[in-house]
N, CA, C and O atoms as a Maestro MAE file, in Angstrom:
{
 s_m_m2io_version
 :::
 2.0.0
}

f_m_ct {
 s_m_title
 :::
 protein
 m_atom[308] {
  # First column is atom index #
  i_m_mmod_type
  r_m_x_coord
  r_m_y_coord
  r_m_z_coord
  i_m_residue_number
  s_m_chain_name
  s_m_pdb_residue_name
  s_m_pdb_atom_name
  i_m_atomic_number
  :::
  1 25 32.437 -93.391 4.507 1 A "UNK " " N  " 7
  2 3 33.647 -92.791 4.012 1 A "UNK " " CA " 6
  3 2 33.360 -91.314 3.714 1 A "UNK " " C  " 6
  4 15 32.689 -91.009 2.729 1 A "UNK " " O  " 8
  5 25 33.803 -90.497 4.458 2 A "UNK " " N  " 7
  6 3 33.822 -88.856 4.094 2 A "UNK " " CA " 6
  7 2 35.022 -88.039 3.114 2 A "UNK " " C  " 6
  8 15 36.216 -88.011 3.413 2 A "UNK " " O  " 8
  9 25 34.624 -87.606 2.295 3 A "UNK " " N  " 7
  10 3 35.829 -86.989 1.207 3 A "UNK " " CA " 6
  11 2 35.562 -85.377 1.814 3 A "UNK " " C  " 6
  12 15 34.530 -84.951 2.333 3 A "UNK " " O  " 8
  13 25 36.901 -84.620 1.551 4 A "UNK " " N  " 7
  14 3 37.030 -83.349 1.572 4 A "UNK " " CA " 6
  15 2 36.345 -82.470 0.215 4 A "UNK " " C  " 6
  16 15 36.295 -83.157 -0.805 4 A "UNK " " O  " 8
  17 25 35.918 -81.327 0.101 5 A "UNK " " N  " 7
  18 3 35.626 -80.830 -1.172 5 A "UNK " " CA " 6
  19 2 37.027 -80.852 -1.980 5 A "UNK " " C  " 6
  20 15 37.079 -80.492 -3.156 5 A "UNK " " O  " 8
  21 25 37.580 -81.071 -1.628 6 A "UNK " " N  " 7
  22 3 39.276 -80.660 -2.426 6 A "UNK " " CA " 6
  23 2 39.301 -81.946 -3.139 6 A "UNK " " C  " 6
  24 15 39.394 -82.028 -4.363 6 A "UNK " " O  " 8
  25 25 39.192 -83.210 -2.127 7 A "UNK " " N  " 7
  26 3 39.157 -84.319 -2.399 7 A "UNK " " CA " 6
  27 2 37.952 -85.043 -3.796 7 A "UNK " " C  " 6
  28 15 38.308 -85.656 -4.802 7 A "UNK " " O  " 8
  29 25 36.602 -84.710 -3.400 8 A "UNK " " N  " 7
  30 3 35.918 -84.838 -4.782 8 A "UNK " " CA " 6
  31 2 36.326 -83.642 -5.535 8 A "UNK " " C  " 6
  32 15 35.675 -83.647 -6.580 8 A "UNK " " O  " 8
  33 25 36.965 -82.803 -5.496 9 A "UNK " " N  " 7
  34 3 37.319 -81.796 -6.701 9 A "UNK " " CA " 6
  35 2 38.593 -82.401 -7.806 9 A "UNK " " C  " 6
  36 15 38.679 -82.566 -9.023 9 A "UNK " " O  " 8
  37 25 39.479 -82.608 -6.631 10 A "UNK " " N  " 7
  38 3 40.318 -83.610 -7.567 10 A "UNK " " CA " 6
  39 2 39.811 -85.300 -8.201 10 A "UNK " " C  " 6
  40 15 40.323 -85.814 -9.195 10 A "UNK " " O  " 8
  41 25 39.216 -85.649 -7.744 11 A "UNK " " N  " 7
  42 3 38.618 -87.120 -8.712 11 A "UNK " " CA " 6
  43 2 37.769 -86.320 -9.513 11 A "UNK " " C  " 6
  44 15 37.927 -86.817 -10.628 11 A "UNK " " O  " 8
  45 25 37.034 -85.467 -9.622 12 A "UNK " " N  " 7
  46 3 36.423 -84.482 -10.756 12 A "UNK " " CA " 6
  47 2 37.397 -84.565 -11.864 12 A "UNK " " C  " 6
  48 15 37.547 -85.343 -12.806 12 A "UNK " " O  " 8
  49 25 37.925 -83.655 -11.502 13 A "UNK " " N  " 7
  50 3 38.579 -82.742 -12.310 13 A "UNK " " CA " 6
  51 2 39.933 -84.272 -13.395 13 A "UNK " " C  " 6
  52 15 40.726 -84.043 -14.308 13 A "UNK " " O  " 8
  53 25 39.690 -85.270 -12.886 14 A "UNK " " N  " 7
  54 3 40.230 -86.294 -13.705 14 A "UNK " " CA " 6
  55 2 39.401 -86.936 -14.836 14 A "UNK " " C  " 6
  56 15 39.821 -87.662 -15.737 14 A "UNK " " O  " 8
  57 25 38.223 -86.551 -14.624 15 A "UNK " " N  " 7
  58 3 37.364 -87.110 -15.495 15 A "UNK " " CA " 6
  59 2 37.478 -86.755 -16.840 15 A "UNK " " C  " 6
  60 15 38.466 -86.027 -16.940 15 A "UNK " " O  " 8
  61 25 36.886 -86.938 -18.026 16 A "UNK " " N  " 7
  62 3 37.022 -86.899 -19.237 16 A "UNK " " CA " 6
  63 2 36.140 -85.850 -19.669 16 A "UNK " " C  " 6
  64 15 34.999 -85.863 -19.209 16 A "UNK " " O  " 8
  65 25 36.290 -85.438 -20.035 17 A "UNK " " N  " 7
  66 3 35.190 -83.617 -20.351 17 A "UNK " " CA " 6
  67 2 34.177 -84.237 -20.619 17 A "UNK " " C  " 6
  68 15 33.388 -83.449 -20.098 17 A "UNK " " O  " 8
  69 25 33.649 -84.897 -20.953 18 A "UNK " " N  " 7
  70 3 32.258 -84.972 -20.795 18 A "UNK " " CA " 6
  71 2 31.475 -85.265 -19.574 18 A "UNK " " C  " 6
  72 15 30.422 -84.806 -19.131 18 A "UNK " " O  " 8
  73 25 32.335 -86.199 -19.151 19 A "UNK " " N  " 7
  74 3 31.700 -86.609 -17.997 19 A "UNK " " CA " 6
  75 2 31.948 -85.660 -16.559 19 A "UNK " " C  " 6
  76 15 31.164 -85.857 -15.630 19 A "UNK " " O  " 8
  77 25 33.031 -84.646 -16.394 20 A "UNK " " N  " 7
  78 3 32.825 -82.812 -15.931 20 A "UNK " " CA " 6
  79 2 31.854 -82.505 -16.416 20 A "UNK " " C  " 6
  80 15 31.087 -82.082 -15.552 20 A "UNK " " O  " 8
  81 25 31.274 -82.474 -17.758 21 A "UNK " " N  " 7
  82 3 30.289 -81.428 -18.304 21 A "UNK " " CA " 6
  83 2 28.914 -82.260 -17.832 21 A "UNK " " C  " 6
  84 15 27.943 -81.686 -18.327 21 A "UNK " " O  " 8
  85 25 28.653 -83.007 -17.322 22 A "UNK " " N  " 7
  86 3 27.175 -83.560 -16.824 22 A "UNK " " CA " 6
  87 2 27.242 -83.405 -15.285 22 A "UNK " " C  " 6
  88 15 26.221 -83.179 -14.635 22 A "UNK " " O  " 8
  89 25 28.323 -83.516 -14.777 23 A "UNK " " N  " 7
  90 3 28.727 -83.620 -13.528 23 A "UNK " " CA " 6
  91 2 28.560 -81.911 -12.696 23 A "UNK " " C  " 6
  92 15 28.444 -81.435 -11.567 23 A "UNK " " O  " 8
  93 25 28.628 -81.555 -13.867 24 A "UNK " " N  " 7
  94 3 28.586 -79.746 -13.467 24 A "UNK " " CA " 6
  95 2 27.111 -79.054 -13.550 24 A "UNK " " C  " 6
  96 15 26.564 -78.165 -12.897 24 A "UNK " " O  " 8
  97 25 26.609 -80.094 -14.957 25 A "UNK " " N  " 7
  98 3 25.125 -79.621 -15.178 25 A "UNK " " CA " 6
  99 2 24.149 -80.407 -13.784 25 A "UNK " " C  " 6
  100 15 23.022 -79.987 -13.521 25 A "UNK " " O  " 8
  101 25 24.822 -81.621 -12.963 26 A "UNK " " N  " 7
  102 3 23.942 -82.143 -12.688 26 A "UNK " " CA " 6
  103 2 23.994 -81.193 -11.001 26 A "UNK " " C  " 6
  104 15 23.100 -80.959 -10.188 26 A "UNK " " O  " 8
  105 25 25.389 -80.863 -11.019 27 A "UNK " " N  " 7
  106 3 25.823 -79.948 -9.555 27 A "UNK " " CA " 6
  107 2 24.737 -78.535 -9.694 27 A "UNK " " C  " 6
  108 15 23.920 -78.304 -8.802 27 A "UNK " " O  " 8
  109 25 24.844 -77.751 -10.786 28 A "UNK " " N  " 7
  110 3 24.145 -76.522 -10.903 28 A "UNK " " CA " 6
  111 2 23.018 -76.667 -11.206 28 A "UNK " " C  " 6
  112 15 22.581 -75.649 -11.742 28 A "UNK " " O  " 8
  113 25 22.084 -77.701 -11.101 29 A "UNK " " N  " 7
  114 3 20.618 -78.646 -11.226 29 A "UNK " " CA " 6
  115 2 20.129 -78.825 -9.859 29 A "UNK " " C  " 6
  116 15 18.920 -79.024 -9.738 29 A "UNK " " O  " 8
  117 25 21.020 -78.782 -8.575 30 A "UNK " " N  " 7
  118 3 20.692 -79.271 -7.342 30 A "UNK " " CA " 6
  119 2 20.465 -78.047 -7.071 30 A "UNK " " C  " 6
  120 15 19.296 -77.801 -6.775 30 A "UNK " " O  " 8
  121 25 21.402 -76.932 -7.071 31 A "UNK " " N  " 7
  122 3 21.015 -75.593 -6.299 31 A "UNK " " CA " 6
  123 2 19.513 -75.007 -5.903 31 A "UNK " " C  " 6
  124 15 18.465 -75.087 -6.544 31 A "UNK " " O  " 8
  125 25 19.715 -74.540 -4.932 32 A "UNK " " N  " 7
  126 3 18.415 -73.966 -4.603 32 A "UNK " " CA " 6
  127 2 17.405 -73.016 -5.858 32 A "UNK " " C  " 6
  128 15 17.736 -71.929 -6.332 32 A "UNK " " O  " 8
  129 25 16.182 -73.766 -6.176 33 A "UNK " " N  " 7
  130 3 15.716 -73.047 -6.923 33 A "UNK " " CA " 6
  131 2 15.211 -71.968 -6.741 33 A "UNK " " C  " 6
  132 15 14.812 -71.443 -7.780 33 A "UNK " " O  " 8
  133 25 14.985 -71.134 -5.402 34 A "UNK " " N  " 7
  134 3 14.628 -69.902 -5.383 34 A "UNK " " CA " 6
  135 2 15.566 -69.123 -5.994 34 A "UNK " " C  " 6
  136 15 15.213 -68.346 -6.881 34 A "UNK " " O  " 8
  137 25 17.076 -69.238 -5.549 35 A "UNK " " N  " 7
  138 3 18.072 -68.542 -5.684 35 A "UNK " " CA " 6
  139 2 18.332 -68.311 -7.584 35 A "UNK " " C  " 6
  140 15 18.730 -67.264 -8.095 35 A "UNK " " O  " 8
  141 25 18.038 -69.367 -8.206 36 A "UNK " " N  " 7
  142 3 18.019 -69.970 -9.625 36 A "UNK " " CA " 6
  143 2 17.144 -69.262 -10.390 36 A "UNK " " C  " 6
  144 15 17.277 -69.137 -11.607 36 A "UNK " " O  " 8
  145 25 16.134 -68.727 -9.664 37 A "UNK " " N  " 7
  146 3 15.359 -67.468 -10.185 37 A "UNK " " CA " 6
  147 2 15.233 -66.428 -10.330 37 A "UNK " " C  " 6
  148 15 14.774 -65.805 -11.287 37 A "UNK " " O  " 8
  149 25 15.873 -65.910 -8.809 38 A "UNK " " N  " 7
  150 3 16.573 -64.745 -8.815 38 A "UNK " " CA " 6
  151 2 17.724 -64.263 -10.258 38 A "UNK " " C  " 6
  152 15 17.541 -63.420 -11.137 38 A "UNK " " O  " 8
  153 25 18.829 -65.135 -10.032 39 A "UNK " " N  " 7
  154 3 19.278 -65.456 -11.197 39 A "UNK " " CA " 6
  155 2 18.823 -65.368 -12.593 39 A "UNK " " C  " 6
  156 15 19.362 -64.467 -13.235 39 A "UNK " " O  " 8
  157 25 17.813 -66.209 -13.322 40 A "UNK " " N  " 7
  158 3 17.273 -65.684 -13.834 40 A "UNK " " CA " 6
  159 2 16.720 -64.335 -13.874 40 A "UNK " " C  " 6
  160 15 16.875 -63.652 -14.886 40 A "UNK " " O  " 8
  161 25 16.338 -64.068 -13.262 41 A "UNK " " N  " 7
  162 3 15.777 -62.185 -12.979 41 A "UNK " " CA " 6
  163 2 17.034 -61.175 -13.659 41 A "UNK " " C  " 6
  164 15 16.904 -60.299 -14.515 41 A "UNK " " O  " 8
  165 25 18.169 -61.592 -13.017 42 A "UNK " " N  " 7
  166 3 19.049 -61.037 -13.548 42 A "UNK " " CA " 6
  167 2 19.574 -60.814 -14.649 42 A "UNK " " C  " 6
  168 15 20.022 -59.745 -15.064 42 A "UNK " " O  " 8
  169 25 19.537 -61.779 -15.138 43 A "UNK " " N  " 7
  170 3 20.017 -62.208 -16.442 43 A "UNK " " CA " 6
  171 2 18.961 -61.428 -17.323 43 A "UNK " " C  " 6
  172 15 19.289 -60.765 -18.306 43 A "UNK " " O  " 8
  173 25 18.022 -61.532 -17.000 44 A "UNK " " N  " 7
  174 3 16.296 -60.763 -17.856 44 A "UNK " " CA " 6
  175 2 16.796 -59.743 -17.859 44 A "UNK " " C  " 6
  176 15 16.714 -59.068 -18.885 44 A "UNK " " O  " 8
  177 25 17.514 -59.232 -16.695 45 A "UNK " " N  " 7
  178 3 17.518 -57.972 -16.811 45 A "UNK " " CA " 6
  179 2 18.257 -57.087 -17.752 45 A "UNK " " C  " 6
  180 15 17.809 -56.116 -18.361 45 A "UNK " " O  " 8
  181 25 19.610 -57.639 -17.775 46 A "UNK " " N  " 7
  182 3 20.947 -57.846 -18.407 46 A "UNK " " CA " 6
  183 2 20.501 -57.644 -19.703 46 A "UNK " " C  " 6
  184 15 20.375 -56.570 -20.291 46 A "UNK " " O  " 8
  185 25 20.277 -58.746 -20.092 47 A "UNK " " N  " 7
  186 3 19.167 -58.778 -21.661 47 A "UNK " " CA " 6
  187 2 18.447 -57.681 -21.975 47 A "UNK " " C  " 6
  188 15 18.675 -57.288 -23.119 47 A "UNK " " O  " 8
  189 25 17.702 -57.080 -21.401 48 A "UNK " " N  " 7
  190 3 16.829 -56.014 -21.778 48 A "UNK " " CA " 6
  191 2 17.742 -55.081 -21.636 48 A "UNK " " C  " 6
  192 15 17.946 -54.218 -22.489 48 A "UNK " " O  " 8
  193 25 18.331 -55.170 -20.606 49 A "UNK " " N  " 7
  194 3 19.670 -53.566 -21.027 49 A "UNK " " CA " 6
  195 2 20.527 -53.409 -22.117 49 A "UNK " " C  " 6
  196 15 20.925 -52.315 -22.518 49 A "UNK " " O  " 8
  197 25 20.862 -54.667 -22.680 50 A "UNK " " N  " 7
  198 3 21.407 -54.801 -23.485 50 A "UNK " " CA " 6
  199 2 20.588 -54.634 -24.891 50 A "UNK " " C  " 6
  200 15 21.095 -53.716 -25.536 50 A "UNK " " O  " 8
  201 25 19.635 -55.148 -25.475 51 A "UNK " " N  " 7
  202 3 18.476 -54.859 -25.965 51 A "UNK " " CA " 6
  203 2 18.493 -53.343 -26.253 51 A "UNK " " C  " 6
  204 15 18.821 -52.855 -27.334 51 A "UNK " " O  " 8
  205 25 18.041 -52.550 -24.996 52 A "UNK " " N  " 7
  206 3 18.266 -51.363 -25.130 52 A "UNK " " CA " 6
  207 2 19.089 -50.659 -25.657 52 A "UNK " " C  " 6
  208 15 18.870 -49.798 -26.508 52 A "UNK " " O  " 8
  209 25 20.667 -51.136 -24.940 53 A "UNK " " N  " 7
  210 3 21.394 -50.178 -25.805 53 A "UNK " " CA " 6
  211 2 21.554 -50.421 -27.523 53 A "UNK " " C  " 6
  212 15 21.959 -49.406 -28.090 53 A "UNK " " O  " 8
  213 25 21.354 -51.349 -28.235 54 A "UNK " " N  " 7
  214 3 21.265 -51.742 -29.051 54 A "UNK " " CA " 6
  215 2 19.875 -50.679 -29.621 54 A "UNK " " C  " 6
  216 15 20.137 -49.586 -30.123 54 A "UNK " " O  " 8
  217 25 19.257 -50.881 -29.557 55 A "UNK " " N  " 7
  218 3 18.111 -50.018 -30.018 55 A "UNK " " CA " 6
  219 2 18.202 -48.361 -29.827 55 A "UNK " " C  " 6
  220 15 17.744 -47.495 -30.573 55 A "UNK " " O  " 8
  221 25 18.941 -48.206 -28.586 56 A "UNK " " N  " 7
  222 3 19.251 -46.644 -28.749 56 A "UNK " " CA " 6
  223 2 20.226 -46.219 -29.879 56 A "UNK " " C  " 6
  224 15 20.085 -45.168 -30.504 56 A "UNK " " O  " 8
  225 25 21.392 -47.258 -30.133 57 A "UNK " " N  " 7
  226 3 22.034 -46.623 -31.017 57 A "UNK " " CA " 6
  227 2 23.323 -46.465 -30.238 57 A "UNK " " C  " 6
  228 15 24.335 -46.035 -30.791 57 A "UNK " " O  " 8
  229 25 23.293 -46.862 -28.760 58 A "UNK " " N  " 7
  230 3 24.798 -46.436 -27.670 58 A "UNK " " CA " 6
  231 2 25.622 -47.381 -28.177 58 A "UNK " " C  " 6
  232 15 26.799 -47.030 -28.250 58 A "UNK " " O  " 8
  233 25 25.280 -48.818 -28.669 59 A "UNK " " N  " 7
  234 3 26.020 -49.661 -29.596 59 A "UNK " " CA " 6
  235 2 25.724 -50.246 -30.261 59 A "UNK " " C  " 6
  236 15 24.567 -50.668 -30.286 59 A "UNK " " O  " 8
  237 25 26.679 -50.579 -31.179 60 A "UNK " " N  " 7
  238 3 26.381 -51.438 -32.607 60 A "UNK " " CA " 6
  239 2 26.915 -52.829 -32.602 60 A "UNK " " C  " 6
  240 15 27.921 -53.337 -32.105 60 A "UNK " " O  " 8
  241 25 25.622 -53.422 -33.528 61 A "UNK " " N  " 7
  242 3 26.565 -54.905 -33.138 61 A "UNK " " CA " 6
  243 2 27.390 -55.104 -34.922 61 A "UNK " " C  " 6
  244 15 27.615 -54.332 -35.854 61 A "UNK " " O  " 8
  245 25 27.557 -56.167 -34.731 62 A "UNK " " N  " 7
  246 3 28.195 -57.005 -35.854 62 A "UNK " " CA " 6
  247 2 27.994 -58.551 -36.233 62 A "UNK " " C  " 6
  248 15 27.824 -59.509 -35.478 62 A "UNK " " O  " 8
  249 25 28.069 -58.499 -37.722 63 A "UNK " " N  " 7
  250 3 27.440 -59.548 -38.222 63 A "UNK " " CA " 6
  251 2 27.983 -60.818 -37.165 63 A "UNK " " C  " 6
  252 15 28.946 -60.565 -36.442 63 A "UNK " " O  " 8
  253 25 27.580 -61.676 -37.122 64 A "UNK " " N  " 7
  254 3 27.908 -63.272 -36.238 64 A "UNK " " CA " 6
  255 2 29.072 -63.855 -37.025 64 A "UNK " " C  " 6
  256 15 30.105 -63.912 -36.357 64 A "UNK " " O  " 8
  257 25 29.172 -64.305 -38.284 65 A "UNK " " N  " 7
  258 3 30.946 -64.478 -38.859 65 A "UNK " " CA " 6
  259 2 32.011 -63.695 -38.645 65 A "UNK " " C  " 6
  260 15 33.152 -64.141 -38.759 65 A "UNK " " O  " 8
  261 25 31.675 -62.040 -38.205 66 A "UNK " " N  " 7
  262 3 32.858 -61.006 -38.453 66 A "UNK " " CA " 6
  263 2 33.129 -61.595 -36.744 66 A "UNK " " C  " 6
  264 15 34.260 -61.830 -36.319 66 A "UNK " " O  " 8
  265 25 32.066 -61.738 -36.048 67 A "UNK " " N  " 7
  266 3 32.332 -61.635 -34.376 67 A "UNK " " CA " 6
  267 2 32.985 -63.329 -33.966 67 A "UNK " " C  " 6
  268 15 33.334 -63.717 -32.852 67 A "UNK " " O  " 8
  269 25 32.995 -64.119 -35.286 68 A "UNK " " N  " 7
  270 3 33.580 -66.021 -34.776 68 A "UNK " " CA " 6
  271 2 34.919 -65.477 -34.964 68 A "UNK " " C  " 6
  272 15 35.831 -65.772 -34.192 68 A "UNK " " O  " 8
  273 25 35.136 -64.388 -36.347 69 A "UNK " " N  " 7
  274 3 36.516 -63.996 -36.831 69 A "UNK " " CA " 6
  275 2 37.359 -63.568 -35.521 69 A "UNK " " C  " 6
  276 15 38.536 -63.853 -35.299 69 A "UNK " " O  " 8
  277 25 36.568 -62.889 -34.782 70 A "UNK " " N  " 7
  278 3 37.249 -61.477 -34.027 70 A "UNK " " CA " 6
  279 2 37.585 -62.582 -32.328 70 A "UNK " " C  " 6
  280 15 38.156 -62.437 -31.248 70 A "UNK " " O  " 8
  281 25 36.807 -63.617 -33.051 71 A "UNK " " N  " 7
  282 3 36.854 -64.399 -31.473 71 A "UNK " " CA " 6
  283 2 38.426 -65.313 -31.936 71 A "UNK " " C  " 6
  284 15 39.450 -65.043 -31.309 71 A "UNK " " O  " 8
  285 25 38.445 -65.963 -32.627 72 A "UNK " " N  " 7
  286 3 39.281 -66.851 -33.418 72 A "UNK " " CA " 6
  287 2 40.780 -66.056 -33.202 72 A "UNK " " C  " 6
  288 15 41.648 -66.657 -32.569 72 A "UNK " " O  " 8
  289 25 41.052 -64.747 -33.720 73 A "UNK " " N  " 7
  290 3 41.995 -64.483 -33.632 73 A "UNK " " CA " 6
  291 2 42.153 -64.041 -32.406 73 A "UNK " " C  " 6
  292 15 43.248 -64.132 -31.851 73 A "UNK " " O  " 8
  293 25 41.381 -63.651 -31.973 74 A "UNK " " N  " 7
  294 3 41.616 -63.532 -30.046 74 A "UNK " " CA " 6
  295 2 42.130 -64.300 -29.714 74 A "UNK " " C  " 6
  296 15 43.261 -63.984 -29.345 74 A "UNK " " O  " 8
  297 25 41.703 -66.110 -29.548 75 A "UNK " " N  " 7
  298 3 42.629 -66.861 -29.157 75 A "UNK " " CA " 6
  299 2 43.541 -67.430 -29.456 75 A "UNK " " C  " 6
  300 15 44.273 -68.057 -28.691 75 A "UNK " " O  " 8
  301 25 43.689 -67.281 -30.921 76 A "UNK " " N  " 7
  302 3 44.767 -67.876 -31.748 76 A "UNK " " CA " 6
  303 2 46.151 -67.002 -31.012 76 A "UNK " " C  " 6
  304 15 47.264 -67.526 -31.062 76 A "UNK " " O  " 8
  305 25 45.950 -65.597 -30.318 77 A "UNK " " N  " 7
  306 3 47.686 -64.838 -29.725 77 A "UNK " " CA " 6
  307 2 47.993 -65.588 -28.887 77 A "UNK " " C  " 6
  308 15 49.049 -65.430 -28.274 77 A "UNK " " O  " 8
  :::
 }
 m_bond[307] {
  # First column is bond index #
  i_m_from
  i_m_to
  i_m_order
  :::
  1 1 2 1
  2 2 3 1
  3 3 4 2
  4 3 5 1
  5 5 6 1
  6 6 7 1
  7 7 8 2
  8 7 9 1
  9 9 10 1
  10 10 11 1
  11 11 12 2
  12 11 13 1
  13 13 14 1
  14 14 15 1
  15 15 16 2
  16 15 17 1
  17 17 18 1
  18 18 19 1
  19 19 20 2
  20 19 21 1
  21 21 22 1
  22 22 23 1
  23 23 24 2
  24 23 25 1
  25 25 26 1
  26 26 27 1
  27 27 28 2
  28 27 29 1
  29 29 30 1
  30 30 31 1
  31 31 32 2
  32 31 33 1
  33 33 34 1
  34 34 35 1
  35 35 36 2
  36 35 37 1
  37 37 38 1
  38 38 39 1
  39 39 40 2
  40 39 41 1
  41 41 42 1
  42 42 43 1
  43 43 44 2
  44 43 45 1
  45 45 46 1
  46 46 47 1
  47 47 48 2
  48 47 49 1
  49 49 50 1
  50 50 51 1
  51 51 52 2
  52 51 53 1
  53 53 54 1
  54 54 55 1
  55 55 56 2
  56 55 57 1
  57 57 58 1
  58 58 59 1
  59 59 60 2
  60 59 61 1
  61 61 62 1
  62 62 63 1
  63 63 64 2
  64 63 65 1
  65 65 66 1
  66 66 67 1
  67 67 68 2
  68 67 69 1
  69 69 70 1
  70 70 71 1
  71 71 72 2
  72 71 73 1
  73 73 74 1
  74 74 75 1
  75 75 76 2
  76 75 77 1
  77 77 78 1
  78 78 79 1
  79 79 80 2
  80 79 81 1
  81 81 82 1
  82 82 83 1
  83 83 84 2
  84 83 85 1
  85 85 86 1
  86 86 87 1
  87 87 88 2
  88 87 89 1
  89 89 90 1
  90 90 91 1
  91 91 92 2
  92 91 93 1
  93 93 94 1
  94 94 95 1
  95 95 96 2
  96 95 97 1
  97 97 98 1
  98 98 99 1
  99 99 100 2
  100 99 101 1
  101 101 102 1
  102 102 103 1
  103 103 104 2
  104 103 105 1
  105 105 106 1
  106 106 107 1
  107 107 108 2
  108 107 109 1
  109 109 110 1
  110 110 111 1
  111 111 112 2
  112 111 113 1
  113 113 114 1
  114 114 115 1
  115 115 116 2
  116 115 117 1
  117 117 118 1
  118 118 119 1
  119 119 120 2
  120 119 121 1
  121 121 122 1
  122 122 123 1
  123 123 124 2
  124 123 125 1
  125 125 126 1
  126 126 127 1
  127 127 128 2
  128 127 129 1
  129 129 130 1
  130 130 131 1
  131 131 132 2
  132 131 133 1
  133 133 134 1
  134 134 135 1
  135 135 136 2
  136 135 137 1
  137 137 138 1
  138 138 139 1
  139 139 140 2
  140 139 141 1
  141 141 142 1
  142 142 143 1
  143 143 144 2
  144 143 145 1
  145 145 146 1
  146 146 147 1
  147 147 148 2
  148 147 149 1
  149 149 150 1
  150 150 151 1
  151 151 152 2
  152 151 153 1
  153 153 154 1
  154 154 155 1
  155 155 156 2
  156 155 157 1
  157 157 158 1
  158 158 159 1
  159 159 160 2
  160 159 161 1
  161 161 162 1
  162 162 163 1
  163 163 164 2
  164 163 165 1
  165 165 166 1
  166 166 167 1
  167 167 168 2
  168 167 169 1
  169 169 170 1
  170 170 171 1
  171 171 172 2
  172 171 173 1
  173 173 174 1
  174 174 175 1
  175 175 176 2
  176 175 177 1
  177 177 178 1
  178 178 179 1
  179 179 180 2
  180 179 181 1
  181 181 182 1
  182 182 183 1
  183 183 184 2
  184 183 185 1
  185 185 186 1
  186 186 187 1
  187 187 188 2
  188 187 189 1
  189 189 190 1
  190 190 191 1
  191 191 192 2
  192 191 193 1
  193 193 194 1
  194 194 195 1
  195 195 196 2
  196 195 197 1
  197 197 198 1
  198 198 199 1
  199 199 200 2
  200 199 201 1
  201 201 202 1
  202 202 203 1
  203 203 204 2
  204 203 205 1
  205 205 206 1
  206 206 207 1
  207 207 208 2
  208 207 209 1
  209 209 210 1
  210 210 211 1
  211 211 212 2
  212 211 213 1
  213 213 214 1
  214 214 215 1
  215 215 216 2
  216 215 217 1
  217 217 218 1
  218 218 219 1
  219 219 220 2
  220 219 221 1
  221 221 222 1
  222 222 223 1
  223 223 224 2
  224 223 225 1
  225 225 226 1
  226 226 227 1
  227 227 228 2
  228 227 229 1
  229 229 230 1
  230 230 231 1
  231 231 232 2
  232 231 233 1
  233 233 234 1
  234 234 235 1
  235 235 236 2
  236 235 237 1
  237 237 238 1
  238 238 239 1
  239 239 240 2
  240 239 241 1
  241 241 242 1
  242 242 243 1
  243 243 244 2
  244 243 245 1
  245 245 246 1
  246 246 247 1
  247 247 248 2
  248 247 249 1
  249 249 250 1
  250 250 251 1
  251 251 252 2
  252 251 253 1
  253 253 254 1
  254 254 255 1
  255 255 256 2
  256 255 257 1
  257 257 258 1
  258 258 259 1
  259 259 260 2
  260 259 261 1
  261 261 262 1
  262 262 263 1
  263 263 264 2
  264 263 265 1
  265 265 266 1
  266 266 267 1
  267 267 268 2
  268 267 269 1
  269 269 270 1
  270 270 271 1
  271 271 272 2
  272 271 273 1
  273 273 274 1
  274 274 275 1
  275 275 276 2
  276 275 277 1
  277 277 278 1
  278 278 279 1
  279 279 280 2
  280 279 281 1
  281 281 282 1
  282 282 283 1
  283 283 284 2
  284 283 285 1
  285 285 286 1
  286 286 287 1
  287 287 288 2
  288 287 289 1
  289 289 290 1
  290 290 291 1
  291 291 292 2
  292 291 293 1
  293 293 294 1
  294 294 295 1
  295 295 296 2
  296 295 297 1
  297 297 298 1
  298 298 299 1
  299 299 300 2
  300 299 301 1
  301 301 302 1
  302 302 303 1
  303 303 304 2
  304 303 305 1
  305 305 306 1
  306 306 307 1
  307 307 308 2
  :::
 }
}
């Protein structure tokens, strides 16, 4: 029996959020691990730029409650 990607996307996407959320970890678990490193690389990189600007002073962060606040009313509009 052959399904279309559309076809397992929709019996997916019926599932119960949890069982999407393993189904997704177990999909982005198969990918090629070279590529998954690269990836990683990136992300390192990202991080340290970010890092940086933080330490230069180009930006400032904010406490972690003021930033749940600032998230909260974001989605609460």
């Amino acid at each position: 029996m052959n399904f279309t990607v559309e076809q397992i996307a929709e019996e997916a996407l019926s599932l119960p959020s949890e069982a999407r959320a393993l189904l997704a970890d177990r999909l982005v678990e198969s990918l090629d691990p070279l590529e998954d490193g690269y990836i990683r690389q990136l992300w390192a990189a990202e991080a340290r730029a970010r890092r940086d600007d933080v330490r230069s002073g180009a930006i400032k962060t904010i406490p972690g409650p003021e930033a749940l606040e600032r998230v909260r009313k974001s989605v609460e509009r």
